[in-house]
Backbone bond lengths (Angstrom), bond angles and torsions (degrees), N, CA, C in turn:
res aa  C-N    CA-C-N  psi(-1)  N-CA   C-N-CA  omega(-1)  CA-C   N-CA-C  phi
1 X - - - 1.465 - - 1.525 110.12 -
2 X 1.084 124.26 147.86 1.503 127.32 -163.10 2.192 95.23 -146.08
3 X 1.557 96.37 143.89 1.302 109.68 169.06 1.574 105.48 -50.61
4 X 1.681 108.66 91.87 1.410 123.80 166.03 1.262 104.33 -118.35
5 X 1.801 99.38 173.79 1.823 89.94 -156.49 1.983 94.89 -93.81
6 X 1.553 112.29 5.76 1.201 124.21 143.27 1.633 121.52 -35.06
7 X 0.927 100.22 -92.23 1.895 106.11 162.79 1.361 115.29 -26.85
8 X 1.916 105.63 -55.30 1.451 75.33 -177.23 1.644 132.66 -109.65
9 X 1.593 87.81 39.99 1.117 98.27 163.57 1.490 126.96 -96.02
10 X 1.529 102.19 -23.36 1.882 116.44 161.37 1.457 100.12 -65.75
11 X 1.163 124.04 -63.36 1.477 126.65 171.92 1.686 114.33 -6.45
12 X 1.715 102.36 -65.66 1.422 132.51 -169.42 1.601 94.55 -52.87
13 X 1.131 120.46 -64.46 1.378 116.31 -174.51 1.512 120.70 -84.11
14 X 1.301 106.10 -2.65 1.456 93.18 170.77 1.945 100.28 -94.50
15 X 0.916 105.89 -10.15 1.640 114.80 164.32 1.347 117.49 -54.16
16 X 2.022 92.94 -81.56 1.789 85.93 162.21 1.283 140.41 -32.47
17 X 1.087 119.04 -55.19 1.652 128.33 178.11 1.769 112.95 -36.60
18 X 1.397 84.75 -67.96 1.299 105.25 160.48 1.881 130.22 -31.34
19 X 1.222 92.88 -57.61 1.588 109.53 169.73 1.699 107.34 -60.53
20 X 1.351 98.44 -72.38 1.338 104.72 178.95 1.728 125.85 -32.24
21 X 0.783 130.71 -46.45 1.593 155.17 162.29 1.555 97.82 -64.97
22 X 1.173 130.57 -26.84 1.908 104.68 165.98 1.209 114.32 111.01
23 X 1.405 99.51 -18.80 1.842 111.93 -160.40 1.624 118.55 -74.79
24 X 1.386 105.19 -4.82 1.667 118.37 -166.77 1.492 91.10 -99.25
25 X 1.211 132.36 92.99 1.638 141.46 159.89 1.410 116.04 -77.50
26 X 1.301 130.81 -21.60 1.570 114.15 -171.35 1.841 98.18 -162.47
27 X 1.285 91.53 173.60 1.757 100.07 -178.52 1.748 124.38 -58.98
28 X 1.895 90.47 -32.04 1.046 106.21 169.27 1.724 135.38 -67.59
29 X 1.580 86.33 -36.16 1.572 108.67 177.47 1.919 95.92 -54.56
30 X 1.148 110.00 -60.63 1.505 126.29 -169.59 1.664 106.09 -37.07
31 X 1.427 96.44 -65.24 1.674 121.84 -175.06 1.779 100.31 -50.12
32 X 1.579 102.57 -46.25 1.896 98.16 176.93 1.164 114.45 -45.20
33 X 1.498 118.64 -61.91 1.364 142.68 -173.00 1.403 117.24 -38.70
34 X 1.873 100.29 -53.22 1.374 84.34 -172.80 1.770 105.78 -89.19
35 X 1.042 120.89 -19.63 1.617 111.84 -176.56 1.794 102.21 -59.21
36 X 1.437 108.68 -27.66 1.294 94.92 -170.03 1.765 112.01 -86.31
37 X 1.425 122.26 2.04 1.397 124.58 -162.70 1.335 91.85 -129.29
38 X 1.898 146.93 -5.05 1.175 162.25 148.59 1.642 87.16 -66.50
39 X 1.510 130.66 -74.68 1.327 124.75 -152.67 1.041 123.32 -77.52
40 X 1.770 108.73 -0.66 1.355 83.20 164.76 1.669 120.78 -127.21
41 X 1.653 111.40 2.50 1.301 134.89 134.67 1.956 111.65 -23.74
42 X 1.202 106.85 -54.13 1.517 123.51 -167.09 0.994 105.44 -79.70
43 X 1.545 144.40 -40.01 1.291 145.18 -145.72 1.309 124.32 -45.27
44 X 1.383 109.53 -34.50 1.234 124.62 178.67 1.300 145.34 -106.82
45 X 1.589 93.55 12.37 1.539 121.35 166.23 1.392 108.57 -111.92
46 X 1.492 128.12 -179.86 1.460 148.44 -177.16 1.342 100.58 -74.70
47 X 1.070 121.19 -0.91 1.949 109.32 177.01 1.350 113.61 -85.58
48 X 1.605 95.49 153.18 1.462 99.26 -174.36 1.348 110.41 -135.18
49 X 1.777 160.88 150.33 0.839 136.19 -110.25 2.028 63.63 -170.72
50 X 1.310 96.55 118.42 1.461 121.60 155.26 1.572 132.14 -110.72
51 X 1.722 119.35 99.24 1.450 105.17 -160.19 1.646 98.25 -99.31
52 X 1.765 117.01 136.82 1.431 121.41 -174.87 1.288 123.52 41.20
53 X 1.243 142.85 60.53 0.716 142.96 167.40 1.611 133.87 -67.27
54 X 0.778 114.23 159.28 1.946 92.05 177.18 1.146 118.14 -132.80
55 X 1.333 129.37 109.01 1.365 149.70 -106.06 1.492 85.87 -102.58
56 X 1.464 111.76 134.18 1.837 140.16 175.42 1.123 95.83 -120.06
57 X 1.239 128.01 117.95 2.045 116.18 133.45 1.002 121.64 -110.48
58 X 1.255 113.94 -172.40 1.952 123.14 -162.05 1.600 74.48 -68.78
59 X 1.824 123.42 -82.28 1.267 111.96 -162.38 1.627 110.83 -96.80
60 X 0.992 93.38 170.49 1.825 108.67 164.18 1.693 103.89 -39.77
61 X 1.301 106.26 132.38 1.587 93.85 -176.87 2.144 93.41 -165.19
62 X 1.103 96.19 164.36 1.879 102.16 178.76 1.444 98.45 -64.00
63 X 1.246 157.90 -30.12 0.924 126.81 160.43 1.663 129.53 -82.76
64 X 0.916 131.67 -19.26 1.483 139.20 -178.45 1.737 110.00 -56.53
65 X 1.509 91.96 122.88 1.854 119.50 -172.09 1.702 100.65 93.78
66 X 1.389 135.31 -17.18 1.218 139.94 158.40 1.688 102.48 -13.40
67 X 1.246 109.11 123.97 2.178 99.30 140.81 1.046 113.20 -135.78
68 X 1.685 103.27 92.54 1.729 118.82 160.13 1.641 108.32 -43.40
69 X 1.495 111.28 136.04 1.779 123.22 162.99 1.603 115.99 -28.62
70 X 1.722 103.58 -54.36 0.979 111.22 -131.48 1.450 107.00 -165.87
71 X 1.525 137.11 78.70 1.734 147.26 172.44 1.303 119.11 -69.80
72 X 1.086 145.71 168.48 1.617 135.88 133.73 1.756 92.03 -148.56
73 X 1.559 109.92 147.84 0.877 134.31 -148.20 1.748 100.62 -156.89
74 X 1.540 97.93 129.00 1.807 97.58 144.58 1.144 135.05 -104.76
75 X 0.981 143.48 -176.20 1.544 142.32 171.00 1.247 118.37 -17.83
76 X 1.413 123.89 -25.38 1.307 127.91 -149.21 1.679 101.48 -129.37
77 X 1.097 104.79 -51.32 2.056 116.46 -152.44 1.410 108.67 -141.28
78 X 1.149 108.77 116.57 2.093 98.16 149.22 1.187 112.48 -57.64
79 X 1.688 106.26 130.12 1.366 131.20 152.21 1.027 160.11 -79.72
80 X 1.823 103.24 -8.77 1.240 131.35 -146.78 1.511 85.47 171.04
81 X 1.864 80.47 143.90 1.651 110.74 164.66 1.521 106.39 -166.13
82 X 1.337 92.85 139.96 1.389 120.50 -146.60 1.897 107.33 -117.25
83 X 1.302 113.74 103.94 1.394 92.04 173.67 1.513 115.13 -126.23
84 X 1.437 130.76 156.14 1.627 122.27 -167.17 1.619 99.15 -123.10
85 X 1.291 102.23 153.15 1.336 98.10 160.40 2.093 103.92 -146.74
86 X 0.962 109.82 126.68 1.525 121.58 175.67 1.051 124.89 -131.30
87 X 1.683 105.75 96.13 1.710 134.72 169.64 1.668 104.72 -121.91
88 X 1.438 130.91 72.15 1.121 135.29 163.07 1.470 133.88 -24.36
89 X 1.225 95.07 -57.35 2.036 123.87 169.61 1.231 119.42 -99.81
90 X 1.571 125.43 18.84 1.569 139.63 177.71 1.483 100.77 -141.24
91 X 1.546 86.28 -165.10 1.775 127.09 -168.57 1.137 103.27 -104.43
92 X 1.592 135.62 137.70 1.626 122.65 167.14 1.467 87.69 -103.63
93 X 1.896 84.44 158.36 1.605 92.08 163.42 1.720 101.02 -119.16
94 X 1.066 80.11 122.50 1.610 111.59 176.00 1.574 119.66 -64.91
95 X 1.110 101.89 -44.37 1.957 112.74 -164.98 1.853 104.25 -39.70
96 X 1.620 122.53 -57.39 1.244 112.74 -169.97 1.460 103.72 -66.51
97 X 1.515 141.17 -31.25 1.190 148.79 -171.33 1.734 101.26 -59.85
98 X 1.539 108.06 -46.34 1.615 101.56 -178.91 1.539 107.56 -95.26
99 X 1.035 115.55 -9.76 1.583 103.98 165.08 1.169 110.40 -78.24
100 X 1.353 142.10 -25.74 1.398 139.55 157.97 1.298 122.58 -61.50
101 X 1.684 121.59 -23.76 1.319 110.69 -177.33 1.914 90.78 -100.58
102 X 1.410 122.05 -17.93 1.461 92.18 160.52 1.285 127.33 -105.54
103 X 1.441 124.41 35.43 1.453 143.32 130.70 1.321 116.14 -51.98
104 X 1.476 121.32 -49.06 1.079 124.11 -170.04 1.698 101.57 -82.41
105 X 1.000 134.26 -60.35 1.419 129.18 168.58 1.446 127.29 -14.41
106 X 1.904 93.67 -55.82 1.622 94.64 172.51 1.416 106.84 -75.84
107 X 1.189 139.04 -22.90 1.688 138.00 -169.71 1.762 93.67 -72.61
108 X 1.303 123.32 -9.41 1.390 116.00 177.59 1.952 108.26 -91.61
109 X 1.011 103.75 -31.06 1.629 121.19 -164.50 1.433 85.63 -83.49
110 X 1.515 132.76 -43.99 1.241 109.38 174.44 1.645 132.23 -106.32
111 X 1.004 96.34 25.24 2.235 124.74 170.19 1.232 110.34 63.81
112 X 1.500 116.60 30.94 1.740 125.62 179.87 1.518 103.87 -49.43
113 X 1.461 95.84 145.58 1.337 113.79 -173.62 1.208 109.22 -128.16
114 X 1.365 136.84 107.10 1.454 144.22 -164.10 1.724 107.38 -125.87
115 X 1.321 99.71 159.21 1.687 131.65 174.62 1.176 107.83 -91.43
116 X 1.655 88.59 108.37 1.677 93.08 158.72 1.581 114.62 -133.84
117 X 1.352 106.22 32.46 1.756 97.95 177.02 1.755 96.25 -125.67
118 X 1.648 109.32 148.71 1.483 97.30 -174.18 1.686 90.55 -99.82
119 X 1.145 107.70 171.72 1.594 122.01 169.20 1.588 110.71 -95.98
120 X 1.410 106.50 104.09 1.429 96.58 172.46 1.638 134.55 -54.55
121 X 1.366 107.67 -30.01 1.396 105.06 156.03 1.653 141.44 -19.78
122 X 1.372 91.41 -77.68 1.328 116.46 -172.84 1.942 105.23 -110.39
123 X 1.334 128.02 -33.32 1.759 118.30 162.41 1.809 89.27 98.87
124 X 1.712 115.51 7.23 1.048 106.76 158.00 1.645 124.65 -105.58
125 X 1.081 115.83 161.97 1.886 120.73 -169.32 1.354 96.82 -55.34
126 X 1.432 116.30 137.15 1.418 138.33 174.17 1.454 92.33 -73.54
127 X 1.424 116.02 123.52 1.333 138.46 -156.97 1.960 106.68 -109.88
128 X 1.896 97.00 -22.14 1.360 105.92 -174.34 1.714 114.60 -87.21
129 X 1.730 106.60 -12.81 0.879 111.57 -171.12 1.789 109.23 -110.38
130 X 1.651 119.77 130.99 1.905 80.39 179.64 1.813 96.51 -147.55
131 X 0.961 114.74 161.69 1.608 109.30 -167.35 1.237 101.07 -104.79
132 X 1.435 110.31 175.41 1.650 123.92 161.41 1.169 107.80 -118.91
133 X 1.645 104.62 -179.58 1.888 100.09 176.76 1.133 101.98 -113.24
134 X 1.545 131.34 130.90 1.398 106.87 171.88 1.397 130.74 -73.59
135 X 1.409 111.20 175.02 1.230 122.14 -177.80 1.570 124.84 -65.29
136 X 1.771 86.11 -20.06 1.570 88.39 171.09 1.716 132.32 -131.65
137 X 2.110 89.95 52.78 1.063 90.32 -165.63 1.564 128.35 -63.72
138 X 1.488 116.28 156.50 1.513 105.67 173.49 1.384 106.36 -86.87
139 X 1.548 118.19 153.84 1.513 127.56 161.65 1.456 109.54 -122.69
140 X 1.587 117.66 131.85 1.119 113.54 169.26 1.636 104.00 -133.67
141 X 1.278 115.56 167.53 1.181 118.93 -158.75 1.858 96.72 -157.67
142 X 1.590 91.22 111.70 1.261 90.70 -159.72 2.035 96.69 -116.16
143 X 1.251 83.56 109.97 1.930 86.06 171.43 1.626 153.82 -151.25
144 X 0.924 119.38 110.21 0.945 145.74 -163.81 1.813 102.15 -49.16
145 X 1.221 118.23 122.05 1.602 109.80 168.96 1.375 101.42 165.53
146 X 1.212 116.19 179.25 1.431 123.85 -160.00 1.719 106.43 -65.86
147 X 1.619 108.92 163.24 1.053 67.85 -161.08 1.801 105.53 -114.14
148 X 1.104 113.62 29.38 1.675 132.57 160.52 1.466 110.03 -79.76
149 X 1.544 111.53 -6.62 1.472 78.11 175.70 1.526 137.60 -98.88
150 X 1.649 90.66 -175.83 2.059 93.08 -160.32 1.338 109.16 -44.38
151 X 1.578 129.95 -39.44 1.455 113.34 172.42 1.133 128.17 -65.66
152 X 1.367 130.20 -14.44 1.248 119.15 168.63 1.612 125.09 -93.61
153 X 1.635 103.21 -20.12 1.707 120.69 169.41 1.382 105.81 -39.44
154 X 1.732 99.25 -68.71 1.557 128.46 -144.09 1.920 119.21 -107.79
155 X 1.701 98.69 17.24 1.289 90.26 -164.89 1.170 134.80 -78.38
156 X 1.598 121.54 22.78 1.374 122.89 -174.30 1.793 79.03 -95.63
157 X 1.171 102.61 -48.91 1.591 99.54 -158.71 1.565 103.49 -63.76
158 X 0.993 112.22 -44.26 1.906 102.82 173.59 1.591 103.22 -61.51
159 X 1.533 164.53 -45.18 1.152 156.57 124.65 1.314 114.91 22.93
160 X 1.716 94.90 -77.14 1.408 100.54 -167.82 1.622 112.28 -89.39
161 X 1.402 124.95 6.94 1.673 129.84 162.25 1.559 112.58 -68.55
162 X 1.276 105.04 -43.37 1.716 143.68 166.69 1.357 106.61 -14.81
163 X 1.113 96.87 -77.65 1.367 124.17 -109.30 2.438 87.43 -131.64
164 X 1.215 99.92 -25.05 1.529 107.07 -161.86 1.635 106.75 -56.29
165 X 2.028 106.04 120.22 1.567 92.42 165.56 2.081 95.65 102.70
166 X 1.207 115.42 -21.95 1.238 110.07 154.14 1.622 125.97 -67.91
167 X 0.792 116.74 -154.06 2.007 127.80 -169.83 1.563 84.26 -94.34
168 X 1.227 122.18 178.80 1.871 112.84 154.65 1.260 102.85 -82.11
169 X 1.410 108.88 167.63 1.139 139.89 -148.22 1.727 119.85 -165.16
170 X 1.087 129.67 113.16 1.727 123.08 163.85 1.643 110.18 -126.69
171 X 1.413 87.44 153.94 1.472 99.94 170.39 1.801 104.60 -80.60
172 X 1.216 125.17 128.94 1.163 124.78 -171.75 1.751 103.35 -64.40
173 X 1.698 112.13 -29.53 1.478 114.14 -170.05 1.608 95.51 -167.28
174 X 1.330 111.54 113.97 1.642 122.80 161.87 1.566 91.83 -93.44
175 X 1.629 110.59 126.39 1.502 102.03 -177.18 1.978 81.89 -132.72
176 X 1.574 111.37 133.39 1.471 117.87 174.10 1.346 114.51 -156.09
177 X 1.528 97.52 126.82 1.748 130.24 -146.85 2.140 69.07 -108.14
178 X 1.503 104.17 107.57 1.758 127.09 170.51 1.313 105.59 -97.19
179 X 1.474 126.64 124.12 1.215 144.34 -174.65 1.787 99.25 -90.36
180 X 1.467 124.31 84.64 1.392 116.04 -162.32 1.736 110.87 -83.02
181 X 1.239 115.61 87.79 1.242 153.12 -179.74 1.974 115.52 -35.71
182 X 1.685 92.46 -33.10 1.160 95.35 -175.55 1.734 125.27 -91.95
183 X 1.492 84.41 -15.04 1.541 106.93 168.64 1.354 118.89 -117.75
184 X 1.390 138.41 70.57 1.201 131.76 -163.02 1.444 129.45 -54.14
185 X 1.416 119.25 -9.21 1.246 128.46 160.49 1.202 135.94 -62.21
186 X 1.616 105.34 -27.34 1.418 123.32 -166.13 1.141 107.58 -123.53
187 X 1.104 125.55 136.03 1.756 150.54 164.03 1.272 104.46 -108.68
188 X 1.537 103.59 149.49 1.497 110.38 -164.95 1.583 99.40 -142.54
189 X 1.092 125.84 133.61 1.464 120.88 163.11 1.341 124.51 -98.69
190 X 1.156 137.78 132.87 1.845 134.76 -175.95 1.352 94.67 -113.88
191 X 1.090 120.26 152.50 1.480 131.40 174.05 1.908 100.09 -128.93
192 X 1.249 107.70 127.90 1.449 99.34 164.03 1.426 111.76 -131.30
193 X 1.037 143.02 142.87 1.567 136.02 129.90 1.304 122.21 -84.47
194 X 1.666 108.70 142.40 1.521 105.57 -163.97 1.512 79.98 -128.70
195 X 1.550 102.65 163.40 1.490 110.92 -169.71 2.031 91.72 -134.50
196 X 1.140 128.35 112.16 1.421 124.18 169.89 1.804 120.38 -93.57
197 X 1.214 94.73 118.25 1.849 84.54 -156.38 1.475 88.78 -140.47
């Protein structure tokens, strides 16, 4: 099984459920959840699931000192990047979330090669080993928040503010679990993919 938008569409509802029942208290709570329903979905493929990491490369590059939510990676490349945001009864602010995913965009245009395995030895980044990003990484962006807000109103136009004047570019899957505020009974999930071209 491989990060398909299959998965994260089981994902989506094993989220809800989750939500629904009360049990999701913080960003962190969220981030547990899914590494633990990603890891073990994955187990039996080449993926590997990197939580916060804090981004090293060989050189100085737009992503380096970065800490993405949420990586998965094989042997070779990140595949995926994963970011959350959970404000239920608020507004998220989005801006550092998309400056990180177009950090990562340019870290593709210029073939950055980063550490993501630690050395048990010493608890510093294995320096012998170093990844790339692929060309066709996925981004998903999974978030929880009211559900009027500006990122979900306006999100082609925040995309293309983003993102404007690069190469093209798409998010393979914007996936966002809306806390529908006006009906407190009901939760709603939207799924979008946006394509920036």
């Amino acid at each position: 099984m491989s990060l398909n938008q299959s998965t994260i569409d089981q994902l989506a509802t094993f989220i809800l459920a989750e939500y629904n029942k009360g049990t999701i208290v913080s960003e962190r709570h969220l981030q547990a959840i899914i590494y633990q329903y990603l890891a073990t979905k994955l187990s039996s493929t080449e993926l590997t699931l990197v939580i916060e990491p804090t981004i090293r490369t060989q050189t100085q590059g737009p992503i380096s000192g970065l800490i993405p939510d949420l990586l998965i990676r094989t042997s070779k490349e990140v595949t995926a990047l994963i970011e959350l945001k959970f404000v239920p009864s608020s507004y998220p602010s989005y801006e550092k979330d998309f400056l990180t995913f177009k950090s990562f965009h340019q870290a593709i245009e210029e073939q950055s090669m980063l550490y993501l395995s630690c050395s048990p030895k010493d608890g510093e980044w294995n320096t012998e080993k170093v990844y790339s990003i692929s060309k066709d990484l996925k981004i998903f962006y999974l978030v929880v928040a009211r559900h009027d807000s500006h990122l979900f109103t306006n999100l082609s136009e925040i995309v293309e503010r983003f993102f404007y004047g690069l190469e093209p570019y798409h998010f393979h899957s914007i996936f966002f679990l809306i806390n529908q505020t006006l009906n407190p009974n009901e939760t709603i999930i939207d799924a979008k993919t946006i394509y920036h071209k």
